[in-house]
C-alpha positions as CSV (number, residue, x, y, z in Angstrom):
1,X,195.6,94.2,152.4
2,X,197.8,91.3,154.1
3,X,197.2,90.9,158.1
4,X,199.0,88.3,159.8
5,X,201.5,87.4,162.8
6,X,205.0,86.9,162.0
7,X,205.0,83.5,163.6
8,X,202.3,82.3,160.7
9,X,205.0,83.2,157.7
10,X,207.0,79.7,157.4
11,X,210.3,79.9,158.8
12,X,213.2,79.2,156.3
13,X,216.5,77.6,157.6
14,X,219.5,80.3,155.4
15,X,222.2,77.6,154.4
16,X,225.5,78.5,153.3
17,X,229.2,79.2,153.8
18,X,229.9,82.0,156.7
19,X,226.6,81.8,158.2
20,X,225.1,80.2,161.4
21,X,221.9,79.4,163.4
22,X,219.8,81.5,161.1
23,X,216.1,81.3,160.1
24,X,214.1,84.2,158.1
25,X,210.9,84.3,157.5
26,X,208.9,86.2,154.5
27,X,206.1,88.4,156.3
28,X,205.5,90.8,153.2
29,X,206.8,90.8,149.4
30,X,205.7,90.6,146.1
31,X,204.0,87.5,146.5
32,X,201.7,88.9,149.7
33,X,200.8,91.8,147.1
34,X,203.9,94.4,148.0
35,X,205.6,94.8,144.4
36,X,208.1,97.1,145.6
37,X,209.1,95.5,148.9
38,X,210.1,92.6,150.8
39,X,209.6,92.7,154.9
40,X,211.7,89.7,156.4
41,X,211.7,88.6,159.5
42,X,215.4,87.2,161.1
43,X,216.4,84.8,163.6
44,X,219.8,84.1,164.9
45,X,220.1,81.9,167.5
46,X,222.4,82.2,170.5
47,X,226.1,82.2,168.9
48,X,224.5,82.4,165.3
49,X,225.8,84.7,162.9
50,X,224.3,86.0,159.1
51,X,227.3,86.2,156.5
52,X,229.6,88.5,156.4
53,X,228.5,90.7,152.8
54,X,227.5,93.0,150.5
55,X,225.2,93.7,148.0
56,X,224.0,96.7,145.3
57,X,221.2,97.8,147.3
58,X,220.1,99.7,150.4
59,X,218.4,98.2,153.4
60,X,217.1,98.9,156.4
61,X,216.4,96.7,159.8
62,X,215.2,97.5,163.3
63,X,216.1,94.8,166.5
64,X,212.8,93.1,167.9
65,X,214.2,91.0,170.4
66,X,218.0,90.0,172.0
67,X,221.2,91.7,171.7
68,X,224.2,91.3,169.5
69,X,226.8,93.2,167.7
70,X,226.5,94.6,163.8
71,X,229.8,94.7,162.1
72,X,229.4,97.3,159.0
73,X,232.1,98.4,156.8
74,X,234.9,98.3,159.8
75,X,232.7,99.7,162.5
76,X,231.6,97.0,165.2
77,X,228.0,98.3,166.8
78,X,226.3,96.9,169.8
79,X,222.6,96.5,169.0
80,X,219.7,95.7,170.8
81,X,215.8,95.7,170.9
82,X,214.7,98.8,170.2
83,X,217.9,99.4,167.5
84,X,217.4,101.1,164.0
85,X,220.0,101.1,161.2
86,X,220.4,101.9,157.4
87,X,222.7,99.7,155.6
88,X,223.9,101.5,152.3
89,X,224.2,100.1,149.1
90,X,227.2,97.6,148.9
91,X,228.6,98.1,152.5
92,X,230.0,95.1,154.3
93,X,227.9,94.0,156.7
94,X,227.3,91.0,159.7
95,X,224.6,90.9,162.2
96,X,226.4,88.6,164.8
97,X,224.4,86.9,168.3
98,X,226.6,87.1,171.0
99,X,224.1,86.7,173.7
100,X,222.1,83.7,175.7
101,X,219.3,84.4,174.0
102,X,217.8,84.8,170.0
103,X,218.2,87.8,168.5
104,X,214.9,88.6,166.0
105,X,215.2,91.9,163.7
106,X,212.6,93.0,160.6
107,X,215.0,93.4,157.8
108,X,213.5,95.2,154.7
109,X,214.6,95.0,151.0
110,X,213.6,96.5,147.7
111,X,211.2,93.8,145.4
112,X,213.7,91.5,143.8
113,X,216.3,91.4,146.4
114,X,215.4,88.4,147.8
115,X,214.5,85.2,145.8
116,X,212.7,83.2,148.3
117,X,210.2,86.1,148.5
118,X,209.5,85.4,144.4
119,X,209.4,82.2,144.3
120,X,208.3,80.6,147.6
121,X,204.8,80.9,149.0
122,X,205.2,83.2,152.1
């Protein structure tokens, strides 16, 4: 069993083309002992964005803290804390921060979905 605060998983900076102001953080995966699963935690800072994309599996994520919009497929969704969606399997998607303050959501992944959860220490 893995019992920590989400604050103690290192935060990683995401780098790359279409994305902005954006840190995750590994709280569970394959590496804490969950072979199936990987629970991230996300950051996006005020005017921060994740990329808009896709990819061959579902997810799910629930809004902790802020506000913001989520752009999936061609529907545009206010979010806020509180907030639960399922993302299906290769639907466009974009988590976008258009408020004064973070926006923090648990994102959660099948096993293998996500490198850093493989091959960095969480």
């Amino acid at each position: 069993m893995l019992y920590r605060h989400y604050l103690d998983a290192k935060p990683i900076a995401m780098q790359g083309i279409g994305l902005k102001g954006v840190k995750k953080r590994i709280l569970v995966g394959p590496l804490t002992g969950a072979p199936n699963f990987v629970i991230r935690i996300f950051t996006v800072e005020k005017n921060g964005y994740t990329p808009h994309h896709s990819h061959p599996y579902e997810h799910g994520i629930v809004i902790l803290e802020g506000k913001g919009k989520a752009l999936m497929d061609d529907k545009e969704l206010e979010i806020g804390a509180g907030c639960a969606c399922t993302i299906a399997p290769n639907v466009p998607h974009q988590i976008v921060n258009n408020s004064d303050s973070d926006l923090v959501f648990i994102c959660v992944v099948p096993a293998g979905a996500d490198s850093d959860a493989i091959r960095n220490k969480s």
